[in-house]
C-alpha positions as a Markdown table, in Angstrom:
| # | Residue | x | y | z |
|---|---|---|---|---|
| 1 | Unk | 247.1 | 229.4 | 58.4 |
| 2 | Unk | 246.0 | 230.9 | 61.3 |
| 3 | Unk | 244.7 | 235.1 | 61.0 |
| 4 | Unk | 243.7 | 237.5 | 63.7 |
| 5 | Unk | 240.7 | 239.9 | 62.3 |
| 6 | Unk | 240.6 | 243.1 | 63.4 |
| 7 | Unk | 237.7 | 245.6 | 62.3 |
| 8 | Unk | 239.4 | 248.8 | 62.5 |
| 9 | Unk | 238.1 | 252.5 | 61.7 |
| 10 | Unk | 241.3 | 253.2 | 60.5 |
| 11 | Unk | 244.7 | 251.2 | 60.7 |
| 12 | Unk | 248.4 | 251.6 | 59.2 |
| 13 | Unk | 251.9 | 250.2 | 58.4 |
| 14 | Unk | 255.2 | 251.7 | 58.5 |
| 15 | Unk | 258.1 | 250.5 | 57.8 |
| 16 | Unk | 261.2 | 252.7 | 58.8 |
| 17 | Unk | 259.3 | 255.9 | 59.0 |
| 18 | Unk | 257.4 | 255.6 | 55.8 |
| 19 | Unk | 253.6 | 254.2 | 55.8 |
| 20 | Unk | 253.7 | 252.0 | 53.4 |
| 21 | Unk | 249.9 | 251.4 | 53.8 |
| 22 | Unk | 247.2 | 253.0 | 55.3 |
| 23 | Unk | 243.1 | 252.7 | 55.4 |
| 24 | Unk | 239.9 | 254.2 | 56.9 |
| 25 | Unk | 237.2 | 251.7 | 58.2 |
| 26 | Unk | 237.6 | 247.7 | 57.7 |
| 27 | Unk | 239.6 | 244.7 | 58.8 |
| 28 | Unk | 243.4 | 244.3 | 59.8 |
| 29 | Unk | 244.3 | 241.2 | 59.2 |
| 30 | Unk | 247.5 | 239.4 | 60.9 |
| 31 | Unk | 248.3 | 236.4 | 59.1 |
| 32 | Unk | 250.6 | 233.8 | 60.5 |
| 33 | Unk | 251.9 | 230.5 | 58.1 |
| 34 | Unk | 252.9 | 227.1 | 59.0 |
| 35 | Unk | 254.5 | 224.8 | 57.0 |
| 36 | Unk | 252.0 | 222.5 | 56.1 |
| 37 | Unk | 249.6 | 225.5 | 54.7 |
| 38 | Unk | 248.7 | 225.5 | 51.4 |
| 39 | Unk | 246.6 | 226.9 | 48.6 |
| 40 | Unk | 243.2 | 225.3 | 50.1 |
| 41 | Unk | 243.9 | 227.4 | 53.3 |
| 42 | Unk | 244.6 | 230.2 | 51.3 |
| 43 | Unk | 241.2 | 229.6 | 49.7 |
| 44 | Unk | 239.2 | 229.1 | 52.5 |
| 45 | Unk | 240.7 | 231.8 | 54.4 |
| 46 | Unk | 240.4 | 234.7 | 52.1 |
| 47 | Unk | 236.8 | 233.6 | 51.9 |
| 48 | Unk | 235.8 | 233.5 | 55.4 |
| 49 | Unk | 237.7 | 236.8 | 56.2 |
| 50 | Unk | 235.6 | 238.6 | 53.2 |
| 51 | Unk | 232.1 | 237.7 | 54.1 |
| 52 | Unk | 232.8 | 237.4 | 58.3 |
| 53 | Unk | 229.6 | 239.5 | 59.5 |
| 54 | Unk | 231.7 | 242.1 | 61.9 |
| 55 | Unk | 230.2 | 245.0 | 60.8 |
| 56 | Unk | 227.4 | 246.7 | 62.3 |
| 57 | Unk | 223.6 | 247.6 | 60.5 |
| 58 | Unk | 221.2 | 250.3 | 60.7 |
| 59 | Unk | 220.4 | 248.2 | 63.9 |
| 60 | Unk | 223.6 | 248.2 | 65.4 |
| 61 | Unk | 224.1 | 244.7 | 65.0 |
| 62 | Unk | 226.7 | 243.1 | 63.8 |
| 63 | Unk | 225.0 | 241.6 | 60.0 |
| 64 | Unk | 227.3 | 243.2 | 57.8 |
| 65 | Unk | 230.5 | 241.8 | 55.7 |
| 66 | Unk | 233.9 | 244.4 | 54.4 |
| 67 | Unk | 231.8 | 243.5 | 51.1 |
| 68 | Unk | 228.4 | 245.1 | 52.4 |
| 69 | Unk | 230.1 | 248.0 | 54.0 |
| 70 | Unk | 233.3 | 248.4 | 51.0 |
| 71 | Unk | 235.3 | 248.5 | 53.8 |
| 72 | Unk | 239.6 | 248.3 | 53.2 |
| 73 | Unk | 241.8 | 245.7 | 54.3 |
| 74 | Unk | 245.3 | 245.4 | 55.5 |
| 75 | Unk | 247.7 | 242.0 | 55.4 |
| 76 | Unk | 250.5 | 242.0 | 57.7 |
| 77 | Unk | 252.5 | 238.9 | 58.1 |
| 78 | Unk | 253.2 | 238.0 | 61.4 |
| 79 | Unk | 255.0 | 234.3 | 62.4 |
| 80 | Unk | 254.5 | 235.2 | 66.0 |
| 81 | Unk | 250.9 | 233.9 | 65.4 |
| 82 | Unk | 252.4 | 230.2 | 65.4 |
| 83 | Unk | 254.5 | 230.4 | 68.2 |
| 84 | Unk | 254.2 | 228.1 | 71.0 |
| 85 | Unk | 254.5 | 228.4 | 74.6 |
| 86 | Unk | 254.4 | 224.9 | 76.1 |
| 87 | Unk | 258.5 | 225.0 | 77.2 |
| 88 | Unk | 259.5 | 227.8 | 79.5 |
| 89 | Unk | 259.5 | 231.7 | 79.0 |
| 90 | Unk | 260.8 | 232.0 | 75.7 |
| 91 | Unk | 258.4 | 231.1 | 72.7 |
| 92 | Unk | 259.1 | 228.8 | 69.8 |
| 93 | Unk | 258.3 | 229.2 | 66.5 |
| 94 | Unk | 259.0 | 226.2 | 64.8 |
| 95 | Unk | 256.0 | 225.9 | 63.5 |
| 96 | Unk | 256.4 | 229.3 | 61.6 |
| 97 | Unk | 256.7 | 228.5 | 58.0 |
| 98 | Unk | 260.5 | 229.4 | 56.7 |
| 99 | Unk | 260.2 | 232.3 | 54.3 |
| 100 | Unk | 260.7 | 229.7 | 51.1 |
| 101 | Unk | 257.2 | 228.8 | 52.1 |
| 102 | Unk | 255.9 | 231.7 | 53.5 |
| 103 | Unk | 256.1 | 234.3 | 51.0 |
| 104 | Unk | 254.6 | 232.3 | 48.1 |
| 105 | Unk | 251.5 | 231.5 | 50.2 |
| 106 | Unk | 251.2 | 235.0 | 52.1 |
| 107 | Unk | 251.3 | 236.8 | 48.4 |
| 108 | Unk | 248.9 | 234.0 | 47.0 |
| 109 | Unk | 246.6 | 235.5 | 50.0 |
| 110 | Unk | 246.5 | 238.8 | 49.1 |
| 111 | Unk | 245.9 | 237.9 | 45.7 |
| 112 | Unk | 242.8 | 236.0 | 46.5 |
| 113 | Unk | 241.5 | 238.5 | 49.1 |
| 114 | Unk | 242.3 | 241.0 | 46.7 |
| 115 | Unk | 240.0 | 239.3 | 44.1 |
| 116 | Unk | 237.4 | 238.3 | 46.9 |
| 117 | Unk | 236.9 | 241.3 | 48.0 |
| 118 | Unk | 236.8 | 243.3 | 44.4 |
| 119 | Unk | 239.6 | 245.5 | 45.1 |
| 120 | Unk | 243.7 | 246.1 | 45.9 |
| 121 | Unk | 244.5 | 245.3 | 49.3 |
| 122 | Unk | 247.5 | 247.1 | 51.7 |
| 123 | Unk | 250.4 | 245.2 | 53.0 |
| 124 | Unk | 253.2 | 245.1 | 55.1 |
| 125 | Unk | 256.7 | 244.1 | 54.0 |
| 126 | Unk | 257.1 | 240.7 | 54.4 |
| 127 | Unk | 259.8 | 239.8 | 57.2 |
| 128 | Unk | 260.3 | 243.7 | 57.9 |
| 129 | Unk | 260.2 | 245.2 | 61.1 |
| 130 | Unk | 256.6 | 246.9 | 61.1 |
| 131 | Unk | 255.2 | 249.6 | 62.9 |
| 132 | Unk | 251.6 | 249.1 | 63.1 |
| 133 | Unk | 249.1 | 251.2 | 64.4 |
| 134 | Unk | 245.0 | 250.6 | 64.2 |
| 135 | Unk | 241.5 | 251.7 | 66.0 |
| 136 | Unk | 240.5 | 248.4 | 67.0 |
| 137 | Unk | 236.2 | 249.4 | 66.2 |
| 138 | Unk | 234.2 | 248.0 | 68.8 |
| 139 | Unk | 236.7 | 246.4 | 70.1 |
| 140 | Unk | 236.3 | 243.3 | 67.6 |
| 141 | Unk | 239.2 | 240.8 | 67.1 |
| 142 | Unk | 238.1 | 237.5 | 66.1 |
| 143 | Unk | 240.7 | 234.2 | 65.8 |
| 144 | Unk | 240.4 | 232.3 | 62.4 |
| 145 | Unk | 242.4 | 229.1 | 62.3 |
| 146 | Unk | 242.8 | 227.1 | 58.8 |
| 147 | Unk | 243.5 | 223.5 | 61.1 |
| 148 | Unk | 240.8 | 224.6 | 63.4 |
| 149 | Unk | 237.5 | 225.6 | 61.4 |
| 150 | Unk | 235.2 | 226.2 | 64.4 |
């Protein structure tokens, strides 16, 4: 599983003209799956993104979790995370989990950010064509990768 964190101060979906979720100051969270992800990714991700320190203190520095703060969260799907460029111009993205796979582990995320982080979480619409649009805070954007744990 691979996610790119974004701490907004305010970030939205929509899908043909209709936000379909929106929120005020916290993390945007692109989450690409491959096929060999599975429910110890999903684990390990959802805890990592909760209690990542991204968010600034009374100093200014960056200390804080979306727990300290009670910041939102948005999960938008995005396959594009996996693709590769090693051939040519034109990306690949066979590593992208099929949808079979996908879905089941992208909802099993939510679910577990959802109860890591203590509250419901926005979406996208898995496989639809999304609109989104985000404050990138800062701007921080950090690269979490489930094969990769650096």
């Amino acid at each position: 599983m691979r996610a790119v964190i974004q701490r907004v101060s305010d970030a939205s979906v929509t899908v043909k003209g209709d936000i379909v979720s929106e929120i005020n100051q916290g993390l945007l969270i692109l989450l690409g799956i491959e096929d060999d992800d599975d429910h110890e990714d999903v684990g390990w991700l959802s805890k990592k993104v909760a209690n990542l320190r991204i968010f600034g203190d009374e100093n200014d520095i960056m200390n804080k979790s979306i727990l300290d703060i009670k910041g939102d969260a948005i999960v938008v799907s995005q396959f594009t995370l996996h693709a590769s460029t090693k051939k040519g111009n034109r990306p690949s993205y066979i590593k992208a989990a099929k949808p079979d796979v996908a879905i089941p582990l992208y909802e099993a995320f939510i679910k577990q950010l959802e109860k890591d982080l203590g509250k419901q979480v926005g979406t996208g619409i898995f496989g639809a064509d999304m609109k989104v649009s985000l404050l990138n805070d800062g701007p921080v954007t950090i690269l979490v990768d489930t094969k990769n744990k650096e």
